[in-house]
N, CA, C and O atoms as a GROMACS GRO file, in nm:
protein
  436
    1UNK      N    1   3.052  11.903   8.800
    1UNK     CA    2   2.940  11.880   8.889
    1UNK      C    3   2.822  11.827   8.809
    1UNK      O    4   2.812  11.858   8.690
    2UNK      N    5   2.723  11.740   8.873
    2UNK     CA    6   2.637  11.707   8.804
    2UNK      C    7   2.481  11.798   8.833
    2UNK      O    8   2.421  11.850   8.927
    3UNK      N    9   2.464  11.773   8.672
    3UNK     CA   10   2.336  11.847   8.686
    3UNK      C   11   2.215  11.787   8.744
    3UNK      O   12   2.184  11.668   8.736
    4UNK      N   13   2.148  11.884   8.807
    4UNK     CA   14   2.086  11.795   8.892
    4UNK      C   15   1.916  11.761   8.806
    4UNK      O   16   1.848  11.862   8.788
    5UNK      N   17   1.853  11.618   8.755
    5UNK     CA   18   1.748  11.636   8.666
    5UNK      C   19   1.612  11.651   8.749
    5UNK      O   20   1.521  11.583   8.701
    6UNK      N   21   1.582  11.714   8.847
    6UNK     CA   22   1.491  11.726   8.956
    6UNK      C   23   1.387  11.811   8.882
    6UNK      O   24   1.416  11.929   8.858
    7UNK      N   25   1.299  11.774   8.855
    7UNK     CA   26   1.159  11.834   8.790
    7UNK      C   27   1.052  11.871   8.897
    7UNK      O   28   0.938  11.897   8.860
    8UNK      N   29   1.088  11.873   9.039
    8UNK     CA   30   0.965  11.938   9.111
    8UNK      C   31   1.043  12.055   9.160
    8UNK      O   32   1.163  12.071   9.183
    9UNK      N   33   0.895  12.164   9.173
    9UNK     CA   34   0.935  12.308   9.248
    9UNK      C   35   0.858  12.360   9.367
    9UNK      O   36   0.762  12.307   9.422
   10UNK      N   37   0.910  12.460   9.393
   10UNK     CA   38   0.833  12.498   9.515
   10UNK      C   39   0.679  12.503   9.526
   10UNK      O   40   0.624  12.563   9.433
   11UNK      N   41   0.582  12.441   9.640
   11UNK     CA   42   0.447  12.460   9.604
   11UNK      C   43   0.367  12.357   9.530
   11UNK      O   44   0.247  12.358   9.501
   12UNK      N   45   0.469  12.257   9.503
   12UNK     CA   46   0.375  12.145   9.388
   12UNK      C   47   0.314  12.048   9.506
   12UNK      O   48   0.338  12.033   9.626
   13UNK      N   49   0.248  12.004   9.435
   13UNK     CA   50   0.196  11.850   9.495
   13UNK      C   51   0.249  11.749   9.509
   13UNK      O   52   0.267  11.714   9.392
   14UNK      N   53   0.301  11.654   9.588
   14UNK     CA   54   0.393  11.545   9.574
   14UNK      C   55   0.337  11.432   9.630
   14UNK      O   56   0.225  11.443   9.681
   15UNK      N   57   0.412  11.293   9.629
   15UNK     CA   58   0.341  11.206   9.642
   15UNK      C   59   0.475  11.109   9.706
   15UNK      O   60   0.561  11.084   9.622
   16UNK      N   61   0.501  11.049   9.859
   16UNK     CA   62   0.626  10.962   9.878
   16UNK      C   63   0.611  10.891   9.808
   16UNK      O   64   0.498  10.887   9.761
   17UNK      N   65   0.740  10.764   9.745
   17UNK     CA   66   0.710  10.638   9.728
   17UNK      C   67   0.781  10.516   9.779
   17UNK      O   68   0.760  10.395   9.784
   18UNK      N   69   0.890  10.617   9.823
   18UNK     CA   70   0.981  10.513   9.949
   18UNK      C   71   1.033  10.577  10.058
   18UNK      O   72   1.079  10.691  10.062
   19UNK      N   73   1.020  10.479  10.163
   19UNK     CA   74   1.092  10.541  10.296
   19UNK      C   75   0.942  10.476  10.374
   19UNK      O   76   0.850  10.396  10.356
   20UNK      N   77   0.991  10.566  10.461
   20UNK     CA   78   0.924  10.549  10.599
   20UNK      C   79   0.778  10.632  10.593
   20UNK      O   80   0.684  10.605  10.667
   21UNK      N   81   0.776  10.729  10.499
   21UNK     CA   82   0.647  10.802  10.477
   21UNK      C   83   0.589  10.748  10.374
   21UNK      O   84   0.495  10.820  10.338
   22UNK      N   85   0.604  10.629  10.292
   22UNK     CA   86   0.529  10.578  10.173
   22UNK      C   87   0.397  10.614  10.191
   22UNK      O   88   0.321  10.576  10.280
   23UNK      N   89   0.371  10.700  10.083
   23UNK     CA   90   0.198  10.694  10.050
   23UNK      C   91   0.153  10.795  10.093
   23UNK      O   92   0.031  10.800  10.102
   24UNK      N   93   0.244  10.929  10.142
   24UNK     CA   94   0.175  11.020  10.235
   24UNK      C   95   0.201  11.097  10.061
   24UNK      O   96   0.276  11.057   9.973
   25UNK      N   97   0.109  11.213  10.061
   25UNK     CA   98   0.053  11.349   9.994
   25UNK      C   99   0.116  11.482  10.043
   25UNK      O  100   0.066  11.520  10.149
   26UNK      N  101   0.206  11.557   9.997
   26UNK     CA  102   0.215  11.676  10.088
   26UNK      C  103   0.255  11.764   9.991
   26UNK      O  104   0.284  11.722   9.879
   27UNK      N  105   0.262  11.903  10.024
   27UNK     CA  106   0.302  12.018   9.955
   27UNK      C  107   0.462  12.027   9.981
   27UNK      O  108   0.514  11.987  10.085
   28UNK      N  109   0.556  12.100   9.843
   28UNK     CA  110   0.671  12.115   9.887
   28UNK      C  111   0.679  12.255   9.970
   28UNK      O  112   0.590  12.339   9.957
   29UNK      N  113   0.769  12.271  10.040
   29UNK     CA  114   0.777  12.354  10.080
   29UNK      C  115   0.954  12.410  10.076
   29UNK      O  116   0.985  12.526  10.106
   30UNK      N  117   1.029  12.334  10.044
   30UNK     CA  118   1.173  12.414   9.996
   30UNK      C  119   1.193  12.342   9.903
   30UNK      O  120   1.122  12.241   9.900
   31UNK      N  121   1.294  12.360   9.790
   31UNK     CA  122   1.374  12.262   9.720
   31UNK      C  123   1.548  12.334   9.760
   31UNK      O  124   1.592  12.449   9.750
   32UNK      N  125   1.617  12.192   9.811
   32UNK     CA  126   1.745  12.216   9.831
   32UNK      C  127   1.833  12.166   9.764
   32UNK      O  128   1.864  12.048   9.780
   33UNK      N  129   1.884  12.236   9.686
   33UNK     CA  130   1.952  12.158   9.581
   33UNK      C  131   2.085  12.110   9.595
   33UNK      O  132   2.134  12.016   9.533
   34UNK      N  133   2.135  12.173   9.670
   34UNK     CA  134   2.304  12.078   9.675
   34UNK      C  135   2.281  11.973   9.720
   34UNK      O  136   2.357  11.883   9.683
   35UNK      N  137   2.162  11.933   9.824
   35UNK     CA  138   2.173  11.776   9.845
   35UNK      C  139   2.077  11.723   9.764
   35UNK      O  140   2.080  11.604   9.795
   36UNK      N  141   1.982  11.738   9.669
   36UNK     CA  142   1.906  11.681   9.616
   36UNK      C  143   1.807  11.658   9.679
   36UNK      O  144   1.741  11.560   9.645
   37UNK      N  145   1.759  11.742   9.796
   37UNK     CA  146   1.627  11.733   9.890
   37UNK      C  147   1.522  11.790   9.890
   37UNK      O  148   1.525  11.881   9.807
   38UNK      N  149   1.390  11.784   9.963
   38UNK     CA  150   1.309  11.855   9.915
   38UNK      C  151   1.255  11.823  10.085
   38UNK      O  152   1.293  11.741  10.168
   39UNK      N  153   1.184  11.895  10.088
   39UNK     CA  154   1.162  11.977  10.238
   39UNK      C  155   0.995  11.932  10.245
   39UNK      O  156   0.943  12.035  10.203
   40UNK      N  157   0.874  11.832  10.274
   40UNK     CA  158   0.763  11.819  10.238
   40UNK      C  159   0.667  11.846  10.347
   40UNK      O  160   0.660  11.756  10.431
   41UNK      N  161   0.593  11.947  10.364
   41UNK     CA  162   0.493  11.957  10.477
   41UNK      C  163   0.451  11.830  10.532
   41UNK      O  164   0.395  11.750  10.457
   42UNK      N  165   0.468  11.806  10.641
   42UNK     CA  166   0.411  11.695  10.732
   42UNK      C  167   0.442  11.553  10.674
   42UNK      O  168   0.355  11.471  10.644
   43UNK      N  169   0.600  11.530  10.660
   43UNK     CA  170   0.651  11.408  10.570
   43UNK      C  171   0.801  11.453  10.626
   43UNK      O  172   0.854  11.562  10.612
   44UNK      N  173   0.859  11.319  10.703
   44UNK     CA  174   0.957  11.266  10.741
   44UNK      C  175   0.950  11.380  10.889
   44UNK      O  176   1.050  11.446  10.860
   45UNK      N  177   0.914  11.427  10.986
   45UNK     CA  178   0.910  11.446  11.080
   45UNK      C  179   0.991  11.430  11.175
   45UNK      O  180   0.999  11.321  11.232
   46UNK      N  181   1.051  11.515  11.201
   46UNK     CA  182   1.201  11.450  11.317
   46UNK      C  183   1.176  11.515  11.436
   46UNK      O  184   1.079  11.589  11.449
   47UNK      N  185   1.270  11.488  11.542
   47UNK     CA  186   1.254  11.549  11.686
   47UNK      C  187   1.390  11.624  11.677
   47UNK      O  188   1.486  11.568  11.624
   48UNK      N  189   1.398  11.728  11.720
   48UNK     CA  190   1.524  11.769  11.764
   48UNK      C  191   1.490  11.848  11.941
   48UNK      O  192   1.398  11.913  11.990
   49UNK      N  193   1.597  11.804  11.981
   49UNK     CA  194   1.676  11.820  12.149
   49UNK      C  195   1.716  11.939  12.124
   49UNK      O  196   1.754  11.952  12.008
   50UNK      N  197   1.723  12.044  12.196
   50UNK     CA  198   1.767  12.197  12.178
   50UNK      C  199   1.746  12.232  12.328
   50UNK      O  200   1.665  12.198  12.414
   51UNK      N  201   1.900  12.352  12.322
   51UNK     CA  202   1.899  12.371  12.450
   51UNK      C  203   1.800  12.546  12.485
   51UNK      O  204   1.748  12.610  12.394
   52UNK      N  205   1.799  12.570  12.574
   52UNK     CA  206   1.757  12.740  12.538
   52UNK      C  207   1.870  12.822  12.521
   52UNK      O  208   1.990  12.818  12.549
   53UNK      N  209   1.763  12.926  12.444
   53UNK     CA  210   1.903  13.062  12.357
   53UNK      C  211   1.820  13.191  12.307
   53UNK      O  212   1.708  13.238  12.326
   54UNK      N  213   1.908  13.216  12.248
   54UNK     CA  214   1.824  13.365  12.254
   54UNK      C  215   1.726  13.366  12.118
   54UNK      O  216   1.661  13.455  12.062
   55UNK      N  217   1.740  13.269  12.103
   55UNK     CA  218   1.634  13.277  11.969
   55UNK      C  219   1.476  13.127  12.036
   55UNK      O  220   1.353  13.121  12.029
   56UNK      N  221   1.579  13.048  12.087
   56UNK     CA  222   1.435  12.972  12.220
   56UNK      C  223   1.475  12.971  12.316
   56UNK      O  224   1.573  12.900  12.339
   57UNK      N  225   1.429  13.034  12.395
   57UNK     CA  226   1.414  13.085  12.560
   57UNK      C  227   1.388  12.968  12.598
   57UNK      O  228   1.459  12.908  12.678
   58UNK      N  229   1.274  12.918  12.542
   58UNK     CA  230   1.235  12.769  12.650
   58UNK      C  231   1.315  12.679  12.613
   58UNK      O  232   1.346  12.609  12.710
   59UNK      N  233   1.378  12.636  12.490
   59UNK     CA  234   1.454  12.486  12.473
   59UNK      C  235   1.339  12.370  12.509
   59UNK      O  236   1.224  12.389  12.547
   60UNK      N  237   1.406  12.249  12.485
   60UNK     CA  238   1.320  12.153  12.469
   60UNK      C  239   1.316  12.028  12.368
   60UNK      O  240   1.400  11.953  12.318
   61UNK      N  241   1.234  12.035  12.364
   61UNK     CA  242   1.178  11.900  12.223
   61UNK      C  243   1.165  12.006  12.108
   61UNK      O  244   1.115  12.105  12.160
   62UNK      N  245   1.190  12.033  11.958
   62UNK     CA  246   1.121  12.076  11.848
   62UNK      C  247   1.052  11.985  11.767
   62UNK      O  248   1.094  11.871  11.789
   63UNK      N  249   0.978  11.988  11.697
   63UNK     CA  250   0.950  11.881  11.588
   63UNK      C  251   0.952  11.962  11.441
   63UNK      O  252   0.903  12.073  11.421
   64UNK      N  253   0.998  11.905  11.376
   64UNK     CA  254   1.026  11.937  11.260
   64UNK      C  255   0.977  11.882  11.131
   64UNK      O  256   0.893  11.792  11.132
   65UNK      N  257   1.042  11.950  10.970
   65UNK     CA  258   1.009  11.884  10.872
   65UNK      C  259   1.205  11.826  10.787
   65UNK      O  260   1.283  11.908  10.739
   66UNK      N  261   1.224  11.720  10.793
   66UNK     CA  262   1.367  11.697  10.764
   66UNK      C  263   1.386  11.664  10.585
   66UNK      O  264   1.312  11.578  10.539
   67UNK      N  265   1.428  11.692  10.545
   67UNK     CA  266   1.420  11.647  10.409
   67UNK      C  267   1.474  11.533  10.363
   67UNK      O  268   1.558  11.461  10.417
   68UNK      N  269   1.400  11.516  10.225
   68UNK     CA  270   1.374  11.362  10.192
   68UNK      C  271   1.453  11.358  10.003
   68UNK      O  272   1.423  11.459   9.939
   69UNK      N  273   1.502  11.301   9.960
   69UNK     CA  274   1.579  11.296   9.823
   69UNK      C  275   1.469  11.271   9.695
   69UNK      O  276   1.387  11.179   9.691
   70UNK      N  277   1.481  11.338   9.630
   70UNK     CA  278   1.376  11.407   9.564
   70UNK      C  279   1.331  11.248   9.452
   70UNK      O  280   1.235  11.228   9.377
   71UNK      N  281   1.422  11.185   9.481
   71UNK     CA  282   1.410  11.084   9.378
   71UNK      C  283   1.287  10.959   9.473
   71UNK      O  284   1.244  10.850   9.434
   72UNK      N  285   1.266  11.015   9.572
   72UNK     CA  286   1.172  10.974   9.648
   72UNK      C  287   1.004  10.970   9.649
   72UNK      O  288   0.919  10.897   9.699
   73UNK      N  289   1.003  11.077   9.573
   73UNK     CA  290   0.880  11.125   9.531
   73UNK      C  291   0.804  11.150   9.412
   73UNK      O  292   0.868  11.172   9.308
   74UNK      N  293   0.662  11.151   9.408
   74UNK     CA  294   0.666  11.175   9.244
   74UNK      C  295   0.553  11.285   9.275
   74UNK      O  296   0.490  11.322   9.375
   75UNK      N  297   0.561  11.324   9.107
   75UNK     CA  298   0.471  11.469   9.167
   75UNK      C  299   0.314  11.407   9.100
   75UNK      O  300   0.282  11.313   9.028
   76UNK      N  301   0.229  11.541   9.182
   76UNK     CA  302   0.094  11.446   9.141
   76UNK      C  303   0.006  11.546   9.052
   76UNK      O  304  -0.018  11.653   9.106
   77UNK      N  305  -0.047  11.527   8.918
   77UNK     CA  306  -0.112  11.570   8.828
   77UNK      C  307  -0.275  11.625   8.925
   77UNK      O  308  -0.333  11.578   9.023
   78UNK      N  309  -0.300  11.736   8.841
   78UNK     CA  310  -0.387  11.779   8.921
   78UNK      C  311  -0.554  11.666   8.812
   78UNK      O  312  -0.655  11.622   8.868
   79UNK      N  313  -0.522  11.654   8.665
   79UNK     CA  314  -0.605  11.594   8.598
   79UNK      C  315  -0.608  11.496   8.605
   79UNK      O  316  -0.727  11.462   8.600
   80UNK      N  317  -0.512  11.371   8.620
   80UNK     CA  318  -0.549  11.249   8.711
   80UNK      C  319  -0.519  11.242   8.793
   80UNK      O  320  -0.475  11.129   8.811
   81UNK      N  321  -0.511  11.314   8.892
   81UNK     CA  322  -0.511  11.236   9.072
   81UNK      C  323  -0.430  11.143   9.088
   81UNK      O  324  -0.459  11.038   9.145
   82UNK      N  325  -0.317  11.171   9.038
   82UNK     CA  326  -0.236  11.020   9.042
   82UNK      C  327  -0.078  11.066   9.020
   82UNK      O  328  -0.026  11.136   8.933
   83UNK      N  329  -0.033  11.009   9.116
   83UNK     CA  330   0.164  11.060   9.089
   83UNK      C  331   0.202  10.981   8.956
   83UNK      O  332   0.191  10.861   8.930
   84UNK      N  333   0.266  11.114   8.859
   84UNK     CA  334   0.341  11.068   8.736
   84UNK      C  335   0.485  11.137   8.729
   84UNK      O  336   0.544  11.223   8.794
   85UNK      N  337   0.509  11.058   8.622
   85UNK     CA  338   0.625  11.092   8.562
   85UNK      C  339   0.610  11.222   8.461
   85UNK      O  340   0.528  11.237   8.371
   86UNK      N  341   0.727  11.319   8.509
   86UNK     CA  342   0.743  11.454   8.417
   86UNK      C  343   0.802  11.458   8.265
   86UNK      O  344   0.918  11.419   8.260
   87UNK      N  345   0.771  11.481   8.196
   87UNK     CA  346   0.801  11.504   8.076
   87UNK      C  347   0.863  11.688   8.048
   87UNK      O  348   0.807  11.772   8.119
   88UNK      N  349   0.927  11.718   7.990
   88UNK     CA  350   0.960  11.880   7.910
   88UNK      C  351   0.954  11.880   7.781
   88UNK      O  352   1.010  11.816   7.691
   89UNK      N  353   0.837  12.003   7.789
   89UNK     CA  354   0.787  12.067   7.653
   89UNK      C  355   0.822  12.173   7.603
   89UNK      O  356   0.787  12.261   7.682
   90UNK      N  357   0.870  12.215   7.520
   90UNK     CA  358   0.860  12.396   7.493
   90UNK      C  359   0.771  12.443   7.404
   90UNK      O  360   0.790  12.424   7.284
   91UNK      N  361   0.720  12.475   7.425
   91UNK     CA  362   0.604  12.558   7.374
   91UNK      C  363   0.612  12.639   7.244
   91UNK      O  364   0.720  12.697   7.236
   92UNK      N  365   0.530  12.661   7.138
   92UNK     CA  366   0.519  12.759   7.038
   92UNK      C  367   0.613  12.954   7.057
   92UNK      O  368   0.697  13.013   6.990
   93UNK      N  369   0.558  12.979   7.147
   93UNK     CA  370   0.642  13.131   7.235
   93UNK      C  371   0.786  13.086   7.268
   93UNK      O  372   0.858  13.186   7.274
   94UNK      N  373   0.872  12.942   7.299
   94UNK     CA  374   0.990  12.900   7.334
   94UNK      C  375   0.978  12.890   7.485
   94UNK      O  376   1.077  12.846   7.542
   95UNK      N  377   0.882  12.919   7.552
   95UNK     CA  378   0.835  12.879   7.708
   95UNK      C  379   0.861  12.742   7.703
   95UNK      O  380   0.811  12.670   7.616
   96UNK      N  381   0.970  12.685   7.830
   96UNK     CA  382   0.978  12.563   7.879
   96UNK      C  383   0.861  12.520   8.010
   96UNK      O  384   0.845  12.575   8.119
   97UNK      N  385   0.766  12.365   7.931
   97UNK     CA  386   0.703  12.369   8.073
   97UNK      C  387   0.694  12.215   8.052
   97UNK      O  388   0.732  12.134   7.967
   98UNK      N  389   0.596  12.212   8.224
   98UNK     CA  390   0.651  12.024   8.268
   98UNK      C  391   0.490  11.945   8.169
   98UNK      O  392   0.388  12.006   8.139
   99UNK      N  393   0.514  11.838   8.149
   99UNK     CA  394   0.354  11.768   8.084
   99UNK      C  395   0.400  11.649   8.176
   99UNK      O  396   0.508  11.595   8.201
  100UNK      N  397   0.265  11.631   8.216
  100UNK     CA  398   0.250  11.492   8.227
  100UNK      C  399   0.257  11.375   8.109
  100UNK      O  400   0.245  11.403   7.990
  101UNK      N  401   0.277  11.246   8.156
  101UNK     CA  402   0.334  11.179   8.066
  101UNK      C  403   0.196  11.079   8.043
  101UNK      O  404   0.181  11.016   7.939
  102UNK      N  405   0.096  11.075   8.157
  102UNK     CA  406  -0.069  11.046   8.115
  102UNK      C  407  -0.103  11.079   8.030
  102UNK      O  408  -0.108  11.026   7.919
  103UNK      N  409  -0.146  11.208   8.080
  103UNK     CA  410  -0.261  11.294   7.977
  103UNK      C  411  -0.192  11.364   7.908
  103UNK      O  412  -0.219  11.345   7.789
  104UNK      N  413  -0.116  11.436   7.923
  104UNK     CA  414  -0.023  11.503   7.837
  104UNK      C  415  -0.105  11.670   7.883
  104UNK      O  416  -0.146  11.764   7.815
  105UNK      N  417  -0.100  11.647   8.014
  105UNK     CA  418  -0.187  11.831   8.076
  105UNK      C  419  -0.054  11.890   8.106
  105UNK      O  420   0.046  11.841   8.159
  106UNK      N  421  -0.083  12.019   8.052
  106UNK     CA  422   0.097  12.093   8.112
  106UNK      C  423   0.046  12.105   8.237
  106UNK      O  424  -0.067  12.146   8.260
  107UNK      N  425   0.158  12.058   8.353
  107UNK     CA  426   0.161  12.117   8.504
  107UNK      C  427   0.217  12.271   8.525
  107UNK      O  428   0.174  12.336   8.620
  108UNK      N  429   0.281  12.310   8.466
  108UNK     CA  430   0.334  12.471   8.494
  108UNK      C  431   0.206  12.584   8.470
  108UNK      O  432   0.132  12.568   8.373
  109UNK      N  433   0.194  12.646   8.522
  109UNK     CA  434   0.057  12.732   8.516
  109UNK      C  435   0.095  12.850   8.446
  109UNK      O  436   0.012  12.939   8.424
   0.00000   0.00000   0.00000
């Protein structure tokens, strides 16, 4: 199986750069890894048709958040304001963390 080299996590900042949401900003909100997806608040938006059940009584229209392939996105540095590319550092203690490839600011807190 291949490893998967996906450098964003739950909670980061992201940034589209292709698809149908180009250019939108959003927070992650899952990372799914067997498909290589990532789940982005208010980015790629779908409708789903549902009937009623015991979990929706009313049925209807839902709107949703559908996920998008992670190679889609880039994450965005909080010191330049700007989607980069991740770099891995390990640290003096042997702590692995992400740097930006700008400034060279660790993103892991």
């Amino acid at each position: 199986m291949q490893k998967n080299k996906c450098r964003i996590k739950k909670n980061d900042k992201v940034k589209v750069i292709a698809g149908k949401d180009n250019g939108k900003v959003g927070k992650v909100i899952d990372v799914l890894q067997k498909k290589n997806g990532l789940l982005i608040e208010n980015v790629n938006m779908v409708k789903r048709h549902t009937r009623p059940s015991n979990t929706n009584r009313q049925g209807g229209i839902i709107e949703g958040e559908a996920p998008i392939h992670w190679s889609n996105v880039m994450l965005m540095c909080n010191k330049c304001v700007a989607p980069v590319r991740v770099k891995m550092k390990r640290l003096e203690d042997g702590k692995k963390v992400r740097v930006c490839r700008k400034c060279n600011e660790i993103i892991d807190a």
